[in-house]
VEXRO-843305 format. One record per atom (N, C-alpha, C, O): residue in one letter; atom name; z, x, y. Coordinates in nm, 4 decimals. Each point is the difference from the previous one (the first is absolute). Example, Ala and Ser with C-alpha at 12.3 -4.5 7.8 and 13.67 -1.06 7.14 Angstrom:
type / atom / zz / xx / yy
a / N / 0.7800 / 1.3190 / -0.5690
a / CA / 0.0000 / -0.0890 / 0.1190
a / C / 0.0000 / 0.0900 / 0.1200
a / O / 0.0665 / 0.1036 / -0.0019
s / N / -0.1385 / -0.1386 / 0.1069
s / CA / 0.0060 / 0.0820 / 0.1190
s / C / 0.0730 / -0.0770 / 0.1090
s / O / 0.0169 / 0.0509 / 0.1108
//
This chain:
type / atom / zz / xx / yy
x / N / -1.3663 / -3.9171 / 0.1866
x / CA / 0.0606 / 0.0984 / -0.0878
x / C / 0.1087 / 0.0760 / 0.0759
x / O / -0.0186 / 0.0510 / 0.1105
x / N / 0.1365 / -0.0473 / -0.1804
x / CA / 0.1332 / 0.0607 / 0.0880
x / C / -0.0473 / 0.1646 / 0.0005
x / O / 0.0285 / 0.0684 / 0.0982
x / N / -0.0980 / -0.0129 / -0.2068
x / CA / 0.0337 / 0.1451 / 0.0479
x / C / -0.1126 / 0.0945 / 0.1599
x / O / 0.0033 / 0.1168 / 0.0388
x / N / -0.1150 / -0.2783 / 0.0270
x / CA / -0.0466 / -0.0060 / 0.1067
x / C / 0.0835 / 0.0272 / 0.1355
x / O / -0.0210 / 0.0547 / 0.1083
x / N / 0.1244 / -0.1205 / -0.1711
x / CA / 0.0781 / 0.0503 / 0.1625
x / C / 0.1203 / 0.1156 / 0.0073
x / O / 0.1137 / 0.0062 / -0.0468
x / N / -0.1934 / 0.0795 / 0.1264
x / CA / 0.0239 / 0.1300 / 0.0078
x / C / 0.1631 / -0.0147 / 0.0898
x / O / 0.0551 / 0.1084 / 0.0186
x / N / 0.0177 / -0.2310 / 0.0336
x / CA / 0.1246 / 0.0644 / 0.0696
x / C / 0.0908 / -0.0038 / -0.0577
x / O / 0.0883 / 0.0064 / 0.0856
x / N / -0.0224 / -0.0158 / -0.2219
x / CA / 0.1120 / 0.0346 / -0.0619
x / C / -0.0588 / 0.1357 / -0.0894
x / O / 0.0838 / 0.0761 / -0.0483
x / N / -0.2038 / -0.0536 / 0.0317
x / CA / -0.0179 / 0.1615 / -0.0707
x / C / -0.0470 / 0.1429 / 0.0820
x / O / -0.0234 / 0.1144 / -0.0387
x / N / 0.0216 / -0.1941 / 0.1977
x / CA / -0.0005 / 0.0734 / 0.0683
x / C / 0.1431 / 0.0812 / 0.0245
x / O / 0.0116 / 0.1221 / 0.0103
x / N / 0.0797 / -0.2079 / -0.0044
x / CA / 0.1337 / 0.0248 / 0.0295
x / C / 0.0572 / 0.0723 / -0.1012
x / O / 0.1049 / 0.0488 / 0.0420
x / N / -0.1167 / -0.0325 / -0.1060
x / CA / 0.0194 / 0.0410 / -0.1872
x / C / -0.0629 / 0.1545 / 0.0358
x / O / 0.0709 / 0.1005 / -0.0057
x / N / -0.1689 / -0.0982 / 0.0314
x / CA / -0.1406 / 0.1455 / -0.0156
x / C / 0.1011 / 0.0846 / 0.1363
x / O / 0.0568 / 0.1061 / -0.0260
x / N / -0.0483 / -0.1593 / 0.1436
x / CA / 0.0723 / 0.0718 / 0.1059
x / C / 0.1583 / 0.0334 / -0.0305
x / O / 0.0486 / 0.1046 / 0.0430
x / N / 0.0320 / -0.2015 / -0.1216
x / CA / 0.1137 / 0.0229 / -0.0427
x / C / 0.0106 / 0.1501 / -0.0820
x / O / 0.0770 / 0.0955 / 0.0102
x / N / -0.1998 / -0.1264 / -0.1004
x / CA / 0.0294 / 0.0869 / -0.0738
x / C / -0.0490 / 0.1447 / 0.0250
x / O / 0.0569 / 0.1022 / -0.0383
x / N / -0.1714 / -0.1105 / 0.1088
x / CA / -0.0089 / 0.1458 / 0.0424
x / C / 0.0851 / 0.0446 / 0.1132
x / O / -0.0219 / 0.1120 / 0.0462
x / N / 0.1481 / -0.2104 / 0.0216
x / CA / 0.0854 / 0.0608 / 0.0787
x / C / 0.0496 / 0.0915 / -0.0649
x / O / -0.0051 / 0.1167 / 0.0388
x / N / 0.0830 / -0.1673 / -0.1904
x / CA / 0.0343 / 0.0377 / -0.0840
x / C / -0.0461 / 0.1572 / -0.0770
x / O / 0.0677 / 0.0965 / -0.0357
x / N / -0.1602 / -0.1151 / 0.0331
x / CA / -0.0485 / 0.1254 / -0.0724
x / C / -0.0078 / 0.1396 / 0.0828
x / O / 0.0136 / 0.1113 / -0.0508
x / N / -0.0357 / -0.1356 / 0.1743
x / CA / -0.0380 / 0.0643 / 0.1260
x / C / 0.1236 / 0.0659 / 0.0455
x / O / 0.0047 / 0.1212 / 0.0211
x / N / 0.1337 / -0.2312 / -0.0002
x / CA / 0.0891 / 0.0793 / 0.0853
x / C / 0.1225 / -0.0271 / -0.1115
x / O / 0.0873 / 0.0864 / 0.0075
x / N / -0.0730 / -0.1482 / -0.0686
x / CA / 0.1576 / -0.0393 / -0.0995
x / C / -0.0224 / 0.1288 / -0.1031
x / O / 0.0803 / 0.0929 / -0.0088
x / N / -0.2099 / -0.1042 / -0.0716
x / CA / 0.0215 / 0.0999 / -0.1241
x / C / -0.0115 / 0.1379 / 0.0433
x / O / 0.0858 / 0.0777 / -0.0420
x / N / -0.1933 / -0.0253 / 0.1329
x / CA / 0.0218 / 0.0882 / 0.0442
x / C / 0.1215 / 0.0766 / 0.0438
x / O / 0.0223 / 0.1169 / -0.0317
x / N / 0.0417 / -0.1795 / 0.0944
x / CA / 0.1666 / 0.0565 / 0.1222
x / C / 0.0530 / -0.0175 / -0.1384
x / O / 0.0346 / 0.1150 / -0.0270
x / N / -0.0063 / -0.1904 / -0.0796
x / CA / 0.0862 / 0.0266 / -0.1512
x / C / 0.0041 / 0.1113 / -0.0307
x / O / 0.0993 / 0.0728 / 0.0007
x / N / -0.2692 / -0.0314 / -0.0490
x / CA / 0.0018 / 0.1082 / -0.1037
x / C / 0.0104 / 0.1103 / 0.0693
x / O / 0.0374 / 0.0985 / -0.0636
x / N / -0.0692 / -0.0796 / 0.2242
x / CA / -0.0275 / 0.1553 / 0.0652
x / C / 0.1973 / -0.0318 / 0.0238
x / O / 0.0720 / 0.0994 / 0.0093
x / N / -0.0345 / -0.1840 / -0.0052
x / CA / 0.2029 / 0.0342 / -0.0081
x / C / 0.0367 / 0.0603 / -0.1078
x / O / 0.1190 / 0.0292 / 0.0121
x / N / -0.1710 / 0.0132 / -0.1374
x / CA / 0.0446 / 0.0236 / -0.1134
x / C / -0.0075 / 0.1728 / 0.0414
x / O / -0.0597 / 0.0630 / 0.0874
x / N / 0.1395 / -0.0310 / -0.1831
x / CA / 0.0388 / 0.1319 / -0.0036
x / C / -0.0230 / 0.0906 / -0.0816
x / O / 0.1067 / 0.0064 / -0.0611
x / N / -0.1869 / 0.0837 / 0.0093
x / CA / -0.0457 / 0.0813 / -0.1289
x / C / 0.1634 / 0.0687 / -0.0580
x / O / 0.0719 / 0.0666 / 0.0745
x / N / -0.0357 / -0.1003 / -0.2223
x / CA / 0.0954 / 0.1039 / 0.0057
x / C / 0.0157 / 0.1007 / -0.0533
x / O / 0.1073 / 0.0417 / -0.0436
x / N / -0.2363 / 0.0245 / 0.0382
x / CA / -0.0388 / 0.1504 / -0.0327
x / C / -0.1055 / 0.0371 / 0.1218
x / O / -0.1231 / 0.0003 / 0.0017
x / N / 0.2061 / 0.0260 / 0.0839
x / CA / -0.1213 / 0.0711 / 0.0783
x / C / -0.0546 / 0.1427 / -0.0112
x / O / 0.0790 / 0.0905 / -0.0269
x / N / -0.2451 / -0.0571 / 0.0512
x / CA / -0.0618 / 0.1321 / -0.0416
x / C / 0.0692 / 0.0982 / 0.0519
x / O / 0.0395 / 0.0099 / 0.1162
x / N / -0.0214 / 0.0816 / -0.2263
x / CA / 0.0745 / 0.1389 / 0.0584
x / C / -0.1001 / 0.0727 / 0.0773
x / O / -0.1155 / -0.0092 / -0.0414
x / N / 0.1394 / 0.0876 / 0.1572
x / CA / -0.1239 / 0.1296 / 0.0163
x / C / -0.0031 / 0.1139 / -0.0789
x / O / 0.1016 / 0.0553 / -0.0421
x / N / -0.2147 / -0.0186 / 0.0209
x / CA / -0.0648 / 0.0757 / -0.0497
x / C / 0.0374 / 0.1640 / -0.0018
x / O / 0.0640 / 0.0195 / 0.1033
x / N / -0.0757 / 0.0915 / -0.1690
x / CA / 0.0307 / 0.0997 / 0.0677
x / C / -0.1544 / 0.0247 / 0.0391
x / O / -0.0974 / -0.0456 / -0.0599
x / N / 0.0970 / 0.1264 / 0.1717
x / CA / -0.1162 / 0.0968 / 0.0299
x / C / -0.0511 / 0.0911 / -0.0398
x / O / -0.1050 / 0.0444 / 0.0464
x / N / 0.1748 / 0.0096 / -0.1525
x / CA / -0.0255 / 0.1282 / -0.1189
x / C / -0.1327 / -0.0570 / 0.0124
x / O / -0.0089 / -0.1184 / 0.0325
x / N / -0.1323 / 0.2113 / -0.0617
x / CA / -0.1417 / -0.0435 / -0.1085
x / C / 0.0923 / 0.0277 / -0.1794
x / O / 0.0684 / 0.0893 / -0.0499
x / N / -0.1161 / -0.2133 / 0.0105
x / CA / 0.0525 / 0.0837 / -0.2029
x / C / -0.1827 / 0.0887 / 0.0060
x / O / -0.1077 / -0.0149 / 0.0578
x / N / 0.1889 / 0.1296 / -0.1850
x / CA / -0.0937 / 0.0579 / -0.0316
x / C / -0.0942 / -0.0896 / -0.1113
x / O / 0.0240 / -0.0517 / -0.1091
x / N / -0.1316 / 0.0610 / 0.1875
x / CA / -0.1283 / -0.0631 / -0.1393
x / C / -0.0345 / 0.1361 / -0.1122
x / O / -0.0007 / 0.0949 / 0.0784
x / N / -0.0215 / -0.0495 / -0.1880
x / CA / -0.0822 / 0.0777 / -0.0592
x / C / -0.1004 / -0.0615 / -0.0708
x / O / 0.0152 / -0.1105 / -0.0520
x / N / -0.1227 / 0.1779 / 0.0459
x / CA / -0.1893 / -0.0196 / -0.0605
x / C / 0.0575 / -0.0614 / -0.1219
x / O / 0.1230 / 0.0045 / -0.0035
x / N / -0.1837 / -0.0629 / -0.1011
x / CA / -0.0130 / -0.0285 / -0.1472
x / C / -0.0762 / 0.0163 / -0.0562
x / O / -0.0862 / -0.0831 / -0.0284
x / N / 0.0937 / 0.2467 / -0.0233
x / CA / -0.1107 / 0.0769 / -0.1119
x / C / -0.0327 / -0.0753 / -0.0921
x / O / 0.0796 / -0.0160 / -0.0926
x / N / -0.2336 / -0.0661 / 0.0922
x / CA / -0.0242 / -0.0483 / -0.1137
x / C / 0.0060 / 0.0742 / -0.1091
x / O / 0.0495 / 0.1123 / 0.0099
x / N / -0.0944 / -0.1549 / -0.1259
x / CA / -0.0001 / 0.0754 / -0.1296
x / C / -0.1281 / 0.0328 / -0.0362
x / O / -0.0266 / 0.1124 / -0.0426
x / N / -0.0692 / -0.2132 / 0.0570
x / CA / -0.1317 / 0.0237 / -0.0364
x / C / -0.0950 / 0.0685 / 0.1195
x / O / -0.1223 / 0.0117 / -0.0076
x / N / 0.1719 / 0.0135 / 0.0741
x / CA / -0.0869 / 0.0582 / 0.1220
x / C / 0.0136 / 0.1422 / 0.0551
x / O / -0.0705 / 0.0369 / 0.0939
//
């Protein structure tokens, strides 16, 4: 049975997790956000209580 011999799907399985490991990675961390997060102010906002009605 051909799918017994493991040295052409060996080569395939290592190819491809070269692949996944160092090619897609170094792609997507090159990409660039083009909205990056503004900071924040440091103000606290004011919270106020919420007077129930029934209570």
């Amino acid at each position: 049975m051909p799918q017994l011999n493991p040295a052409p799907w060996f080569a395939i399985l290592v190819f491809s997790w070269l692949v996944f490991l160092i090619i897609i990675p170094a792609k997507v961390m090159s990409h660039i956000s083009p909205n990056e997060p503004a900071t924040m102010d440091s103000k606290k906002h004011k919270t106020e209580s919420w007077d129930w009605p029934w209570q």
